[in-house]
N, C-alpha and C positions, 0 to 999 in steps of 0.2 A: 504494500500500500504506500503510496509516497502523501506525502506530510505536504504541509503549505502552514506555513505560521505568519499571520496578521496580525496587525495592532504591538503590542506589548510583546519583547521578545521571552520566549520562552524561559522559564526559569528553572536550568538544571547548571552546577557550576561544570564549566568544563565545556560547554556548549558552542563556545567559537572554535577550540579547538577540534572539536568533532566534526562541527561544518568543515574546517580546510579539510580534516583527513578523510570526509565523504567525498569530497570536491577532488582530492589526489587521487582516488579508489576509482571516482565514476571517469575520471580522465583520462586512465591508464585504460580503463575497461574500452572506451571507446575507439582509443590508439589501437587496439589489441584488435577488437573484436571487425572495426570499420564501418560507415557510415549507417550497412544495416543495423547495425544492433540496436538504432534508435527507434526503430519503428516498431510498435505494437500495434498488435490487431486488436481494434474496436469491437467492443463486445454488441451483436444486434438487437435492436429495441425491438421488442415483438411488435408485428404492424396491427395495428388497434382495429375493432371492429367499424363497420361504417353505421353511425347513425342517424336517423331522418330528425331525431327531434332536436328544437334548437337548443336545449341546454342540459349537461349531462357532468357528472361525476365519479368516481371511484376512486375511493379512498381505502387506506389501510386499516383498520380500525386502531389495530396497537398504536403506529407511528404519527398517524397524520397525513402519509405517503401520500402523495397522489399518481394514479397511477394513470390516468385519462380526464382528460376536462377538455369541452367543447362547449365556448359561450357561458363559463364556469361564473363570473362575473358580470353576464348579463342581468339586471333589477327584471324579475317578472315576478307574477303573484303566486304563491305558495297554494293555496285552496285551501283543504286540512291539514295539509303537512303543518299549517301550523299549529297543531294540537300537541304535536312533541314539545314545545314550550307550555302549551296547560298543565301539561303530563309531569314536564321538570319541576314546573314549581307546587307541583300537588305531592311528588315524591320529596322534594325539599322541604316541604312545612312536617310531612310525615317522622321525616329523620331529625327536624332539629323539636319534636313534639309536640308542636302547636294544631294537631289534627290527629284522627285517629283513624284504622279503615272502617270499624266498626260504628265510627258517626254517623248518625242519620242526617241526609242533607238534605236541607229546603229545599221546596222547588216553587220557586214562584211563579206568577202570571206572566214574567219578561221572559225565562225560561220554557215555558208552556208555547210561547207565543214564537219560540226562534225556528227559522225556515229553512229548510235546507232537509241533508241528511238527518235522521234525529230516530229516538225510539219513543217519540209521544207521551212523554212522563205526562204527567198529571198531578196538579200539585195537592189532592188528597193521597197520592201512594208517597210508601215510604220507603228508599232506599238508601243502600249505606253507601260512603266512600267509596269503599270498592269496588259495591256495583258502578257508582258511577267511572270509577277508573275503566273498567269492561267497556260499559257502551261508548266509551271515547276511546279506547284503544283497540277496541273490537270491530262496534260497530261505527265509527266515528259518527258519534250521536254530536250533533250542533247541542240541541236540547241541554245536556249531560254535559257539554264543555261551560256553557253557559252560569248550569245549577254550582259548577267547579267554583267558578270564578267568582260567582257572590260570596260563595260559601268563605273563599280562602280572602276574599278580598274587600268583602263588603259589599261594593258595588263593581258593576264591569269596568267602570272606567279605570279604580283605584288597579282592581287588577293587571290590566292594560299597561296601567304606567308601572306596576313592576316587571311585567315580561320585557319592555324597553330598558326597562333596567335593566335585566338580568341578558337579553342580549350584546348591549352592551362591555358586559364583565366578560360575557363571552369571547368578544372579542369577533360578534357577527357585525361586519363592518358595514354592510350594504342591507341592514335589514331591518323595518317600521313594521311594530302590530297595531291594528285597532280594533281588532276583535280577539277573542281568546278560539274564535271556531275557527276563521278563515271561509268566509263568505266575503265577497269581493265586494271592496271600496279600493278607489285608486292609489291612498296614501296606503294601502296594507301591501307591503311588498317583500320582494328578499332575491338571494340567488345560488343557484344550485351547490356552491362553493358553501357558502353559511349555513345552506340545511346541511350538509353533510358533517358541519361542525359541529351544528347544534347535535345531529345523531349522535354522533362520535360522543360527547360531551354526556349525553343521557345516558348512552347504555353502557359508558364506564364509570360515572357518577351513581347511575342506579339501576345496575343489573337489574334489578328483578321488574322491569317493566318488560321485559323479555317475556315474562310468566305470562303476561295480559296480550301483546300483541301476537302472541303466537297460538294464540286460542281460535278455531275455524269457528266455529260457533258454541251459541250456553241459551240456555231455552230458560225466559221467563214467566212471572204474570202466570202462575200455576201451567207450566206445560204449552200455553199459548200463544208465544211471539218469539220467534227465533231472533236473537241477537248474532248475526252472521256478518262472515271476517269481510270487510272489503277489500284485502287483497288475495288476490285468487292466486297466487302464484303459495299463498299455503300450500304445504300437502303435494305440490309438482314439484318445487325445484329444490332440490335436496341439503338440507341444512339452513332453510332460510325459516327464522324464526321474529318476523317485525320488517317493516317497523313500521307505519303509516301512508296512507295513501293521499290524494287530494284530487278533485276537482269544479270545476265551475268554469262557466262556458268561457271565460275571460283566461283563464289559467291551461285550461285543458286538462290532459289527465296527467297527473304524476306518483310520483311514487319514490318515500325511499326507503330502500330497502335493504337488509342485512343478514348476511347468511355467514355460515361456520361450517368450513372443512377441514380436517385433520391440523386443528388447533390454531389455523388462521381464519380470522373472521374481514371480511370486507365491510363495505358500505356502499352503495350507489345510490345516486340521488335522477331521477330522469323529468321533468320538467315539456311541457307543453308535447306531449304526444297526441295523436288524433284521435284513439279508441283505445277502450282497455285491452285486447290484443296487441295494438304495439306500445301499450306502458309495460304487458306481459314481455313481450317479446324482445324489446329491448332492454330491461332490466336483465331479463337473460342471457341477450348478446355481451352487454358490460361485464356480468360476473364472471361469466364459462370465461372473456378475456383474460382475467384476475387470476380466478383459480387454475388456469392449465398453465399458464406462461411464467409464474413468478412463485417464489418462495422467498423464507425469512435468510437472512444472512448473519445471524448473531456475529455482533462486537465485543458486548462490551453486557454485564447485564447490571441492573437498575442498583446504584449503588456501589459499582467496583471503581476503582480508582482508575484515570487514565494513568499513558504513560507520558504523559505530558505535563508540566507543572507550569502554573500561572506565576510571575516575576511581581511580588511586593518590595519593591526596591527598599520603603522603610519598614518592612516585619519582619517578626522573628516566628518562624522563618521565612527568609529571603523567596525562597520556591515552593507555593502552596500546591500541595494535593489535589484535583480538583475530581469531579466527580458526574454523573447524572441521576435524577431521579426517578427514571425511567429505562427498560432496557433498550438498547442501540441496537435493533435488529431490521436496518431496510430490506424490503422486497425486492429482487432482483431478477432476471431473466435464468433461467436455468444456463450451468456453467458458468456463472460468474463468479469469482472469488472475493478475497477479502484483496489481494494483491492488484484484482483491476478495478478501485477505487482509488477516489485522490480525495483526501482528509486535511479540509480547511478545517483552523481553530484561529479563532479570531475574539481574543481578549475585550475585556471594556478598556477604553482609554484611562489614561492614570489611576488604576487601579493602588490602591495607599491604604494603610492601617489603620486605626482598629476595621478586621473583615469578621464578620461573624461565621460559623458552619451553616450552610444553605444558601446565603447570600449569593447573588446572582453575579458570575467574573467572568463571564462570555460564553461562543459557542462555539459546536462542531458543526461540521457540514460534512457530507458523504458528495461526491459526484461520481457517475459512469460515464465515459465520453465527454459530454457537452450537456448533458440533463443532473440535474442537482436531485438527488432525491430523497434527501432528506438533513434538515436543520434540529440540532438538539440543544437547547439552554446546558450550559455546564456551572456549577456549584461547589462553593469552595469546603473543603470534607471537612476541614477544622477551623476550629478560631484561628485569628492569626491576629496576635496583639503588635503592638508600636513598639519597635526596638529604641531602646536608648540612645543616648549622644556618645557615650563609647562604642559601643557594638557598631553604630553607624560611621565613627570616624575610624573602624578597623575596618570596617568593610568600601569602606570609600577608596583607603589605601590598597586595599586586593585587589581592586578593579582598577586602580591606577596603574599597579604592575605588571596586571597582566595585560593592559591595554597598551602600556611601552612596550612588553616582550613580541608582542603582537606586530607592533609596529614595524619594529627590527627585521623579525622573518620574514616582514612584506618585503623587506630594502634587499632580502638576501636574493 
């Protein structure tokens, strides 16, 4: 794997010396071996499916990877995909205790009255959390998004403005809610890139919504109304367990969707298709992409120390540890090594003492060829306190000396 260091130099002592005698090694090598020896063979990108609709994604679920995007960044209207935001912030009040599934939820007259998909509550019946968790992840009940959103928020609106919040935190750059269902207003938008974040972000935040969206159907109302899955690809395409559908005549149909084969899971997001056969069908063409052509390539896993150390020129110590908190495993092309990536690490600029352990001290980057495929935050493993006015004025002088000696063997 060849290395690339940015920003702050590296912090191991000995480190100039090492560059000249890499520099003597690769120079002899190429005297030796002659001009071929520099050329490697590029490894091939597998050629991507062709797809009709205008916007599409596939993503890694572990990394973030992305492994296909077309119009990724295009603003169009989500439909119900935005219920995966009702969904997160209904698992989130669940886990910090401010709701329970066993709650019974109101269902008022505004709920009663919402149009769209829905399971026709009635606000004399009583259901719990849960249920309503089902008919929104199940049956994408408008109705049941709606009952959500008083229940956790008060009123739709109060709720509204925490989903913008909580997009935000996310870090969904291109995305406005104004409903909790996704029935079409012009300001309620987003793009295939951000749902795939938002996915990613739920079902590693809160596996067990995975329980609900992979449910085909659950019969209520004593045996009498089927609450059935809207995504039809349950049950055909093998490991797919979730995760929302969407549409409305402004949106069209989409769909995103997540599946798990031999312990890697995708995500694809599909956006404005013409019928549910080709949200089917192409959700199919993106995954079958995914799963034949690429596997994990472990680095490095969540927590182990690089071999690289970050330069605190006033801490003690001088070359910090640094670390991720997450494992370094890009997706790659079958036959690709660890050897045919190149490994940017690119510091924060003046990085200086007191650094606390976790603190953010820059990143990595993987690339294959000319495609980048993946960016990881790196994190400093220990403290690393402010060294003294001795220890700095000894250390001031090592690098004076060694920066003369240096000097000299350039002149030799």
């Amino acid at each position: 794997m060849i290395l690339v260091v940015e920003g702050e130099v590296v912090g191991r002592r000995g480190w100039r010396w090492f560059v000249g005698v890499v520099a003597v090694i690769l120079a002899a090598a190429i005297a030796v071996t002659g001009p071929a020896a520099q050329v490697l063979a590029s490894p091939t990108w597998p050629a991507p499916p062709h797809l009709s609709v205008p916007s599409a994604v596939l993503m890694d679920a572990a990394t973030g990877q992305i492994l296909y995007e077309k119009g990724a960044q295009d603003k169009r209207y989500p439909a119900s995909m935005t219920k995966m935001m009702t969904l997160y912030l209904t698992f989130e009040a669940i886990h910090q205790g401010k709701v329970h599934l066993e709650d019974i939820v109101p269902i008022s007259s505004n709920a009663y009255d919402t149009g769209g998909s829905q399971v026709y509550l009635d606000p004399r019946e009583k259901f719990t959390l849960k249920d309503m968790i089902t008919f929104v992840a199940v049956h994408s009940g408008n109705d049941a998004a709606v009952a959500i959103a008083e229940y956790l928020g008060g009123t739709v609106d109060q709720f509204v403005k925490r989903m913008n919040e909580k997009a935000a935190q996310l870090g969904l750059k291109n995305t406005h809610f104004v409903n909790p269902d996704g029935l079409h207003d012009p300001n309620h938008y987003t793009t295939a890139y951000d749902m795939a974040l938002l996915a990613r972000d739920l079902i590693q935040t809160y596996p067990e919504v995975l329980d609900y969206t992979k449910i085909q159907d659950v019969w209520i109302r004593n045996h009498t109304f089927d609450v059935s899955t809207t995504n039809n690809l349950l049950g055909k395409y093998p490991g797919m367990d979730g995760l929302k559908t969407g549409y409305t005549d402004e949106a069209g149909y989409c769909l995103a969707a997540t599946a798990q084969r031999s312990g890697m899971r995708l995500i694809s997001v599909i956006m404005g298709a013409s019928d549910d056969l080709a949200r089917q069908q192409q959700t199919t063409a993106l995954l079958d992409y995914g799963f034949m052509n690429f596997k994990p390539l472990p680095l490095f896993k969540s927590g182990e120390l690089l071999d690289v150390t970050a330069t605190v020129l006033n801490g003690v110590p001088e070359a910090l540890p640094v670390t991720t908190k997450s494992p370094v495993a890009p997706l790659v092309p079958e036959g690709v090594k660890a050897a045919d990536l190149v490994r940017t690490v690119e510091w924060k600029p003046g990085l200086e003492a007191p650094i606390s352990q976790g603190d953010p001290v820059g990143t990595v980057s993987y690339r294959l060829g000319d495609r980048t495929l993946l960016q990881v935050p790196l994190y400093a493993a220990q403290d690393d306190s402010k060294a003294g006015f001795f220890r700095m004025m000894f250390r001031g002088l090592v690098h004076f000396v060694a920066g003369a000696v240096e000097s000299v063997f350039k002149r030799l």
